[in-house]
C-alpha positions in Angstrom: 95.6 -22.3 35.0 91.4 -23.2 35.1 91.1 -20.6 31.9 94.3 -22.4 30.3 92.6 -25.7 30.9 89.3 -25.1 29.4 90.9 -23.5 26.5 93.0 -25.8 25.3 91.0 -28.8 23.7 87.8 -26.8 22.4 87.7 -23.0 21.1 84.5 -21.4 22.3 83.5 -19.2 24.6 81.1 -21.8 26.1 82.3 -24.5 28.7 79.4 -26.5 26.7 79.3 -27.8 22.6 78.2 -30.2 19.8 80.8 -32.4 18.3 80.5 -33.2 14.8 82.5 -36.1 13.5 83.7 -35.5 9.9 85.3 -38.9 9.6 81.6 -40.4 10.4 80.0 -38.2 7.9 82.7 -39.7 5.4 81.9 -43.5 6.4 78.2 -42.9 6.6 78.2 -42.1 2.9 80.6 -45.1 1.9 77.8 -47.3 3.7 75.1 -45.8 2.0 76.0 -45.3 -1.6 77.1 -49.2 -1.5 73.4 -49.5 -1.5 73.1 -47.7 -5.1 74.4 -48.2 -8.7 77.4 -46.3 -9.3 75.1 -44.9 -12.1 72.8 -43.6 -9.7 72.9 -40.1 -8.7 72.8 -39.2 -4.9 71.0 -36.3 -3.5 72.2 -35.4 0.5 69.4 -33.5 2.3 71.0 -31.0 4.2 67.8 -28.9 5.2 67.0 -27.9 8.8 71.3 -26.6 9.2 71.8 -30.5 8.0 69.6 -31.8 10.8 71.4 -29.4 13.5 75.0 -30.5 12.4 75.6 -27.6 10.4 74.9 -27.4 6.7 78.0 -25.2 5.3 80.2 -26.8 7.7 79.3 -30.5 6.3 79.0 -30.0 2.6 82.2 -29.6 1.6 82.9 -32.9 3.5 79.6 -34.5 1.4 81.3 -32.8 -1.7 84.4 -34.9 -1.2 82.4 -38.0 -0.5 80.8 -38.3 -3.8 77.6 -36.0 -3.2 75.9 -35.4 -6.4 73.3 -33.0 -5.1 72.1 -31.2 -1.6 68.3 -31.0 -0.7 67.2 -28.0 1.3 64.0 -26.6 2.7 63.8 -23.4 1.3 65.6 -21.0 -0.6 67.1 -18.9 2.3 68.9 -22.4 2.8 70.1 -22.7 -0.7 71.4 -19.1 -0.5 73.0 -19.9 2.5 75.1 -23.0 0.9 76.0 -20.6 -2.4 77.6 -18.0 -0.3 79.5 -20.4 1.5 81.2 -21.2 -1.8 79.3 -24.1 -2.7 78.5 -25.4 -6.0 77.2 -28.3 -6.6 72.8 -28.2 -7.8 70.9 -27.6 -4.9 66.9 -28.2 -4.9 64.2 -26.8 -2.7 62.5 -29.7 -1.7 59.7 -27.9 0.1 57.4 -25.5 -1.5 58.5 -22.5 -2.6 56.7 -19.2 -2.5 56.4 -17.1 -6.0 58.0 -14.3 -4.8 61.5 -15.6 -4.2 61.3 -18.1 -7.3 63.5 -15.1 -9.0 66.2 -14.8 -6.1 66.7 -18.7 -6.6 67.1 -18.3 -10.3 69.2 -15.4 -9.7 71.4 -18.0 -7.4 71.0 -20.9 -8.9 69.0 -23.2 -7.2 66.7 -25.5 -8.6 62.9 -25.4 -7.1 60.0 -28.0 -6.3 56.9 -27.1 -9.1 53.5 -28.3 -8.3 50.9 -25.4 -9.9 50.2 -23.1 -12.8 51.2 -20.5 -10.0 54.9 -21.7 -9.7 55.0 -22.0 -13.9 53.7 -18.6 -14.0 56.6 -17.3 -11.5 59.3 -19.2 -13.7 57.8 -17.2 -17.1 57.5 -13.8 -15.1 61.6 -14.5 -13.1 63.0 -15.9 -17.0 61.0 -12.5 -18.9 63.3 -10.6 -16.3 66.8 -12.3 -15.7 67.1 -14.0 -19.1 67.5 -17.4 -17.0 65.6 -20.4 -16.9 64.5 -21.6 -13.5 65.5 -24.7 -13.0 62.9 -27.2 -11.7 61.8 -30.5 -10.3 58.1 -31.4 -10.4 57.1 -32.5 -6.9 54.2 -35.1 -7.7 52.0 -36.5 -4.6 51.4 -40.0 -4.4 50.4 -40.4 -1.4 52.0 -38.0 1.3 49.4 -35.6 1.0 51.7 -33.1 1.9 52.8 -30.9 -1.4 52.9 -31.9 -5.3 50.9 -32.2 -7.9 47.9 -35.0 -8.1 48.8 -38.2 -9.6 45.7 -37.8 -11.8 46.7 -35.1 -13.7 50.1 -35.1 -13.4 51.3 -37.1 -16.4 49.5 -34.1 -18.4 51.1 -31.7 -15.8 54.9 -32.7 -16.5 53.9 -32.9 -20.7 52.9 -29.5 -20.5 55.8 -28.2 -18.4 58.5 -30.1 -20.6 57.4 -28.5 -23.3 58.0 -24.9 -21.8 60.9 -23.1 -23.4 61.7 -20.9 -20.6 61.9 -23.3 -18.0 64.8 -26.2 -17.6 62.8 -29.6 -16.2 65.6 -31.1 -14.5 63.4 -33.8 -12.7 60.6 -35.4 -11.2 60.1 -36.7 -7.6 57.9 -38.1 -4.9 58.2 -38.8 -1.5 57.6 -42.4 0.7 55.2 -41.6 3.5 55.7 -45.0 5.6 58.5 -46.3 3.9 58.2 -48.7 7.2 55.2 -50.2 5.6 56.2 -52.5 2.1 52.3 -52.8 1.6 51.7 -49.0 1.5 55.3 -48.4 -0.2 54.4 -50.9 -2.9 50.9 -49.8 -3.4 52.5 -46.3 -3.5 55.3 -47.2 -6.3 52.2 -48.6 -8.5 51.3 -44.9 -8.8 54.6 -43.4 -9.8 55.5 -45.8 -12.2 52.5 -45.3 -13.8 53.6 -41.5 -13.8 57.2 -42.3 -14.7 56.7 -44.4 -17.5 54.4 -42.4 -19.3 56.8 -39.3 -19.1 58.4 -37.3 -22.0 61.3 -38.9 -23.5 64.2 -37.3 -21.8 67.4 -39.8 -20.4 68.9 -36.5 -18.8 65.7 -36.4 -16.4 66.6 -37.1 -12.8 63.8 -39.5 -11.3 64.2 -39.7 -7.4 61.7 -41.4 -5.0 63.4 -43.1 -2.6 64.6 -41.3 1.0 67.2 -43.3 3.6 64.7 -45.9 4.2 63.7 -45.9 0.8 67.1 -46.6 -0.6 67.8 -49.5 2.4 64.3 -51.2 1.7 63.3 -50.8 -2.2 66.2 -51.9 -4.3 62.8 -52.6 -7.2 61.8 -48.6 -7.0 62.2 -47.2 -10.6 64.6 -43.8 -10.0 68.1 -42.6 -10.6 68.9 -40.5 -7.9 68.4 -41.1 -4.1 67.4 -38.6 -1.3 69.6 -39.6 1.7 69.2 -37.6 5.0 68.4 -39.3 8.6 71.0 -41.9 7.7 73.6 -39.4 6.6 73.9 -38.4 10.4 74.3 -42.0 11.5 70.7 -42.3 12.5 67.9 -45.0 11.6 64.8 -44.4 10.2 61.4 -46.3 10.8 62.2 -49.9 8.9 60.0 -52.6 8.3 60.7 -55.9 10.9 62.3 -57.5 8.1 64.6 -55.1 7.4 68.0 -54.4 9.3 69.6 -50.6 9.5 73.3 -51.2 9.2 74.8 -51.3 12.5 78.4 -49.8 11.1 76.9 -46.4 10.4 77.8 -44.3 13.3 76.7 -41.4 14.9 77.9 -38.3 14.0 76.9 -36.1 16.9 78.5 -35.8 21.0 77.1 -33.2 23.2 79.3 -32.3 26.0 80.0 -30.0 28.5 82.4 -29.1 31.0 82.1 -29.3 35.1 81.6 -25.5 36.3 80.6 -26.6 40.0 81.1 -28.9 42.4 79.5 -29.6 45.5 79.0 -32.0 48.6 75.2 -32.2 49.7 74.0 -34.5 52.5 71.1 -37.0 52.9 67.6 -34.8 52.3 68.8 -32.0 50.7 66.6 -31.5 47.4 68.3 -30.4 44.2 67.1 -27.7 41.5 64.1 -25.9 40.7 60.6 -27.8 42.2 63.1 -30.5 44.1 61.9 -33.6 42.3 64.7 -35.2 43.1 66.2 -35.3 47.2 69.3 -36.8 47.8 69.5 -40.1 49.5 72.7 -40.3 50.8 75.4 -39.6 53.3 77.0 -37.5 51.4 76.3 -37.3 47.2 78.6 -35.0 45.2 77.3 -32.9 42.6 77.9 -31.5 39.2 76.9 -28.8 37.1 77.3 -28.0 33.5 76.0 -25.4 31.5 73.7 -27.0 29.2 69.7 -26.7 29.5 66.3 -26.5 27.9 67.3 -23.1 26.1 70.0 -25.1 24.5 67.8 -28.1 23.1 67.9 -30.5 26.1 64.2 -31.2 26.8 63.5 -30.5 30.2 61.1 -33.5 30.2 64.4 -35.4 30.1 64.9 -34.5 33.8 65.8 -37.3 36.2 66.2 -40.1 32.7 69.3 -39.5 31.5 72.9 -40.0 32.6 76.6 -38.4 31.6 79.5 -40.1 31.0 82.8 -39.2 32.6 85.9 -41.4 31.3 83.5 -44.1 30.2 81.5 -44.1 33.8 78.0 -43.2 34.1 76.1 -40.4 36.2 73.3 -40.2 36.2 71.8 -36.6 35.7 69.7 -35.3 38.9 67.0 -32.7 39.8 65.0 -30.6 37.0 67.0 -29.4 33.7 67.2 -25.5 33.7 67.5 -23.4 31.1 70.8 -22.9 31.4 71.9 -25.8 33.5 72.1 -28.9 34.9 73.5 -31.4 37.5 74.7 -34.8 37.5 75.4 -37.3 40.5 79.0 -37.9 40.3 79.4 -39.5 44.2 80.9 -42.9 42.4 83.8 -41.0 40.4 87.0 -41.2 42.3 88.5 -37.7 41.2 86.5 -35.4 39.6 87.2 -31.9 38.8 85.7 -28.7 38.1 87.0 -28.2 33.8 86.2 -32.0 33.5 84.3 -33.5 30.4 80.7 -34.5 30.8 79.5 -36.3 27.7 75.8 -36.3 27.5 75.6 -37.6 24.0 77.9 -39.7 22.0 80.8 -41.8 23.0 83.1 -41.8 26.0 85.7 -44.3 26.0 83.4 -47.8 25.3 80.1 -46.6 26.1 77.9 -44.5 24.0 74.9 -42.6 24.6 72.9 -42.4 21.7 70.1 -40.1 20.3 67.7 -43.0 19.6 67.9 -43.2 23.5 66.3 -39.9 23.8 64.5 -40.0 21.3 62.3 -43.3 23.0 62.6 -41.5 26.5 60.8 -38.1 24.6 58.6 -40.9 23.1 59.5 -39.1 19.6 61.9 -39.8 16.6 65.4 -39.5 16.6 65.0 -36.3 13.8 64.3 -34.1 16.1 66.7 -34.6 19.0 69.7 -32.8 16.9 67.4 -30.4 15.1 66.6 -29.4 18.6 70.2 -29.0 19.4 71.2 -26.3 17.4 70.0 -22.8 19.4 73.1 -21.8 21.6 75.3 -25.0 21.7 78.8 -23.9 19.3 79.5 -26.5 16.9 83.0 -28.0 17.2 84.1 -30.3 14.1 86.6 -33.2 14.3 87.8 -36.1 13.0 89.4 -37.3 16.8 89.3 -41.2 15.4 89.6 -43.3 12.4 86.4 -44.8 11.2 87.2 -48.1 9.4 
């Protein structure tokens, strides 16, 4: 009857998963590509598994939303996507290293360029597949991170457009504090003086602007956007004056369901180092199997709570790596098989990622790039979003 029970709403092999919502994934991109022209191009980054949600499980979804483009890190990633069956371009947005610039001719994907090195590997990969490599020069105005200098990069893109053996699909930079509008601005100053000296070419795509880019710059010169954080129903860093959309919803739950239960009276200390020692009569215990080896910092220990039909329990003793326990004394019937949520919603409350996120005292980016080691990803669309 227990095996029945726990088999019948999710399919793993894991009384523990992520939820992804693909109805939030839909409405997410409805919100965002409001923000753009309809002539505009829109670019989904998708790199890191799409942020821990999954990346060949969510583009066909972003496909049918109006995606133009996906964004990965590296070309293992692209490869990934293109046997999965997808087809839309795909760009390396990170750099690229000159020996695999062939395998992502050979499949298609379009690369970052930023040295004579990476032009080099294009001439060498076209002398042997008959292909031009498709490309997008990376230029740095200010991350500091890749690309090529702004002082030589108007030469740098001349040079390159006039290569017959390359394609130049675009040209692209990247907004280091888009939180700040005096950086930003001093920032855009720089590219346009790179954009508007560029050859003439109307097919180029132009892209500068990422989620908080595309919310806070509506003056940025470009034609395609590179949308990622928001995409998941997460906020990026925003100036004061500027208001993330409050409709965009998250698209991630973590949940996991009761394998123990057990009655412990006043005194008796709970998991590994007993930092936490129960204080009542009696307190009734949970535990689910989700822990640190899963993505669940165990400097979360003793901060976070469950919910359980919409009521909150807060979680008790040290996360394990497998593990961990919950105080569940104030819910009337509880059994072992029952729902946990530790993120997302439950009924009307909703624990959200930015709340861990604040507690780790880091950004919400990581929290569901952390979740993706053992958890098995479960996909819905369990309620309309409007």
């Amino acid at each position: 009857m227990m095996s029945n029970l726990r088999s019948g709403f999710v399919h793993t092999r894991r009384d523990a998963w992520v939820e992804i919502n693909l109805s939030c994934i839909e409405h997410n991109i409805r919100i965002l590509k409001s923000l753009i022209s309809e002539q505009d191009k829109f670019l989904a980054v998708i790199k890191a598994d799409a942020y821990g949600h999954g990346a060949t499980m969510l583009a066909p979804t972003l496909e049918a939303s109006g995606v133009d483009m996906f964004g990965v890190a590296s070309v293992d990633e692209g490869i990934q996507l293109r046997n999965s069956g997808i087809k839309k371009p795909i760009l390396v947005l990170g750099a690229v290293p000159i020996w695999s610039v062939e395998a992502a001719v050979q499949n298609c994907i379009q690369i970052s360029v930023f040295s004579k090195e990476h032009i080099d590997a294009c001439r060498n990969a076209y002398k042997k597949l008959k292909i031009k490599p498709q490309i997008h020069i990376k230029v740095d105005t200010g991350m500091h991170r890749i690309g090529i200098p702004c002082d030589i990069a108007i030469n740098f893109i001349k040079s390159v457009a006039e290569l017959d053996f390359i394609l130049l699909e675009g040209v692209f930079t990247h907004l280091p504090c888009a939180e700040d509008k005096n950086i930003s601005y001093e920032q855009n100053k720089k590219w346009l003086n790179i954009i508007d000296n560029l050859p003439d070419n109307k097919n180029l795509l132009i892209h500068i602007l990422n989620t908080a880019g595309l919310i806070s710059y509506k003056d940025f010169k470009c034609n395609m956007v590179r949308a990622g954080i928001g995409i998941y129903g997460l906020a990026p860093a925003l100036d004061n004056d500027v208001k993330f959309d409050s409709n965009i919803k998250q698209v991630m739950s973590v949940k996991g369901r009761i394998v123990h239960i057990q009655e412990l009276t006043a005194g008796e200390g709970v998991s590994y180092g007993y930092k936490y020692i129960t204080d009542k009569k009696t307190t009734k215990i949970a535990t689910i199997p989700i822990g640190y080896a899963d993505g669940v910092s165990r400097r979360l220990s003793n901060k976070i709570y469950g919910l359980i039909n919409g009521v909150k329990v807060p979680q008790i003793g040290n996360i394990t790596m497998d593990q961990m326990m919950f105080d569940i004394t104030d819910i009337n019937q509880a059994n072992v098989g029952d729902v946990i949520t530790i993120l997302g919603k439950d009924e009307d409350e909703m624990i959200t990622i930015d709340s861990w996120a604040e507690k780790l005292n880091t950004i919400n980016y990581e929290i569901p790039c952390r979740l993706r080691v053992r958890l098995p990803r479960v996909y819905t669309r369990d309620f309309p979003v409007k």
